[in-house]
N, C-alpha and C positions, 0 to 999 in steps of 0.2 A: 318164575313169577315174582312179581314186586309187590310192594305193599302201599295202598295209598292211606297217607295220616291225615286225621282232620285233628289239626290241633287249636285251643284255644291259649289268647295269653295276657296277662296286663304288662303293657310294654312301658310301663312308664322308667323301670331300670334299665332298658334297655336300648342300643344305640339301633336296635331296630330289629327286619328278620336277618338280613343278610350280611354273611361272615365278613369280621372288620382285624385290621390288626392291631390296634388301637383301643381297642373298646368290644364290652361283651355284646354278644347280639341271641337272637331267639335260635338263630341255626347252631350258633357254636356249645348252648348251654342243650342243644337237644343232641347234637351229632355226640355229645361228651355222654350223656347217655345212655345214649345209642353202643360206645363203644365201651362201656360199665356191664352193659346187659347180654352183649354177643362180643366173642371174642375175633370172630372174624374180620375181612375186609367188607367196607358197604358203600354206598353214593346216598347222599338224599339232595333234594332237589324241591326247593319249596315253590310256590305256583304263583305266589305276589310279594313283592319286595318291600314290607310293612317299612313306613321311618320310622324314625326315633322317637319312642312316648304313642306310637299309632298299637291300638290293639287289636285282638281277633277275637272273633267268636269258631270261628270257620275255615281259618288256614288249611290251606293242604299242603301236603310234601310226599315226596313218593322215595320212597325208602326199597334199594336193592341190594341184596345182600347174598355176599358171594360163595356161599355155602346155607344151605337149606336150615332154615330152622329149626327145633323139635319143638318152640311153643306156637301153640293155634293162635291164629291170627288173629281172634275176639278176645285175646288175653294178653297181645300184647298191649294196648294202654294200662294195664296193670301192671304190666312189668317194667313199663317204660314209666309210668310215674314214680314208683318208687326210686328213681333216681334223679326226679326232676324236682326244682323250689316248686313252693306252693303258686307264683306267681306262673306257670306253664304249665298247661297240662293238655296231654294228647284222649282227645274223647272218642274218637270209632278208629279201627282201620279193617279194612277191605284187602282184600285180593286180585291186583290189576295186571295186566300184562307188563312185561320188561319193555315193549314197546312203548308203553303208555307215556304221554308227556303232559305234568297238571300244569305247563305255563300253554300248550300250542293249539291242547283237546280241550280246554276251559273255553263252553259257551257265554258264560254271564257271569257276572261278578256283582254283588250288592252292597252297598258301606252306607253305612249312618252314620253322621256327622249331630252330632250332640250339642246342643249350647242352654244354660243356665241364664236363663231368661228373668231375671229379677234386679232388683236393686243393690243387693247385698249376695255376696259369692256363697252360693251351700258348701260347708270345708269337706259332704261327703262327695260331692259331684267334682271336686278339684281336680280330681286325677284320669276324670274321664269323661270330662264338658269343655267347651269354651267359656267362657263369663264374657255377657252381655250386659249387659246393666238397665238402658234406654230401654221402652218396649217396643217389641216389635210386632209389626201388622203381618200374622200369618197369612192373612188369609189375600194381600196383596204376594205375597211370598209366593204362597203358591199357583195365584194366575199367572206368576214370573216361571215358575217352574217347568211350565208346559211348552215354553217357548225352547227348552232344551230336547224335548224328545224327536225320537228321529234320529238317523244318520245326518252329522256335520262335522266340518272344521274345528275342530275345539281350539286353535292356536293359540287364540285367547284367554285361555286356559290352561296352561301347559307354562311350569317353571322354567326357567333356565336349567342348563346338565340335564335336559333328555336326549335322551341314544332314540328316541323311538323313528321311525323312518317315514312312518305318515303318521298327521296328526287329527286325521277322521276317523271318529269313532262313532258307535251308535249308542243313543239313550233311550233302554225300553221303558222306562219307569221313571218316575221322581216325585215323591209326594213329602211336603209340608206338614207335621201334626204338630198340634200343644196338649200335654198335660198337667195343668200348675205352672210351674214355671221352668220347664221342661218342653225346648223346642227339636224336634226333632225332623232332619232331613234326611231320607232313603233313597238309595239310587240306585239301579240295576242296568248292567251295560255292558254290552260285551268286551268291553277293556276300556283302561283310564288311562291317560295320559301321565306324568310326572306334577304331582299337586294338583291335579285335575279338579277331583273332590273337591279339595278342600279350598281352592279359589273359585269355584262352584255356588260352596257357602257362604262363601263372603261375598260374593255379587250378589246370592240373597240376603244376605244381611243388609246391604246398602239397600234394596227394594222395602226391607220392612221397616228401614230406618228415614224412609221417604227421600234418598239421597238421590235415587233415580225411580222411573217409574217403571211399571212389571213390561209396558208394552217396547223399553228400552233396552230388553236383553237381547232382542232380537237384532239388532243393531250392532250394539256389542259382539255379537257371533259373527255375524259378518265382517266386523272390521278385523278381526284375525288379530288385533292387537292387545298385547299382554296389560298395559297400561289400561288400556278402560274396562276392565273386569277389575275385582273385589278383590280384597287384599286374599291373599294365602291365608287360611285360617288356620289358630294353632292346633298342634298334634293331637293334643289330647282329649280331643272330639270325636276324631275319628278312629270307626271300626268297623273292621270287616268282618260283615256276616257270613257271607254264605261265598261258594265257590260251584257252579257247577257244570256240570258233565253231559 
């Protein structure tokens, strides 16, 4: 049997989830661990390839390991925290088959993208907003929003350095909220593309900043061109919630 981990992290030290040679990442500070707590040999295998400064609420990773355990599976986050910084920490794991794979058997996927909607930067929201300044019109945002859901070409959407082999994907959800000065965009989908997300945001942002109008996304998706979508927005807005099964 394998184990699947839902881990959460603030990746702002981090050159991301996955293992670098150059720089620390979320896989390397957890496999290290991993190999503090169990003397054995193991695999882990995480389920989204977070970048650099992107956080989690909801990562998974599937953790196998080549001799049976003697602690129960509801104790290992306990055991495995004790060897992790405050900034990661592993909150459920479960009991999944060795067959199980959390990148192939993952239905949905949901990320919020954060941005600090004010005049003046909040220095607690720095490490996990984008900063906005200008106000923005939610509420055109999210008539822009709708024009995403549904199975389409995201091309448009999709950074340079993707391996991905099609770039259709579907959007079950996307919703627009403010509170204060806190805007928040939710997305649920069954896979994203490379900076998907977060050039997602930033075409909304251009809709609330009246640069285009909401009935203009649709257009954009069509053109399959990376140039008329919204800049890449930065890292530290985005986080992934939830992962599921």
């Amino acid at each position: 049997m394998g184990v699947l981990l839902t881990v959460a992290y603030d990746g702002t030290a981090y050159c991301g989830w996955q293992m670098q040679e150059n720089a620390i990442s979320i896989q390397e500070v957890l496999t290290n661990a991993i190999s503090k707590a169990f003397s054995c040999k193991f695999s882990l295998l995480g389920a989204s390839r977070t970048d650099a400064g992107v956080h989690a609420l909801g990562q998974r990773a599937h953790l196998i390991m080549d001799e049976p355990s003697k602690i129960l599976t509801r104790k290992l986050p306990l055991v495995l925290n004790g060897h992790l910084p405050l900034d990661i920490r592993v909150m459920a794991a479960s009991d999944v088959l060795d067959s199980f794979h959390p990148i192939n058997d993952a239905k949905s996927k949901t990320y919020r993208y954060t941005i600090n909607n004010n005049r003046y930067r909040n220095p607690l929201l720095r490490n996990f907003s984008a900063f906005v300044p200008m106000p923005l019109d939610t509420e055109k945002m999210a008539v822009a929003a709708d024009f995403f859901l549904g199975e389409h070409d995201f091309a448009a959407f999709c950074a340079k350095g993707s391996i991905a082999k099609s770039t259709v994907r579907t959007v079950y959800t996307l919703d627009v909220t403010k509170q204060d000065d806190v805007v928040d965009i939710t997305i649920n989908g069954n896979g994203f593309l490379y900076n998907m997300v977060r050039i997602i945001a930033g075409t909304l942002v251009n809709v609330g900043l009246g640069r285009i109008a909401p009935e203009d996304v649709r257009d954009v998706i069509l053109s399959r061109d990376r140039v008329r979508a919204g800049k890449t927005m930065q890292p530290q807005g985005l986080t992934l919630i939830e992962i599921f099964y």
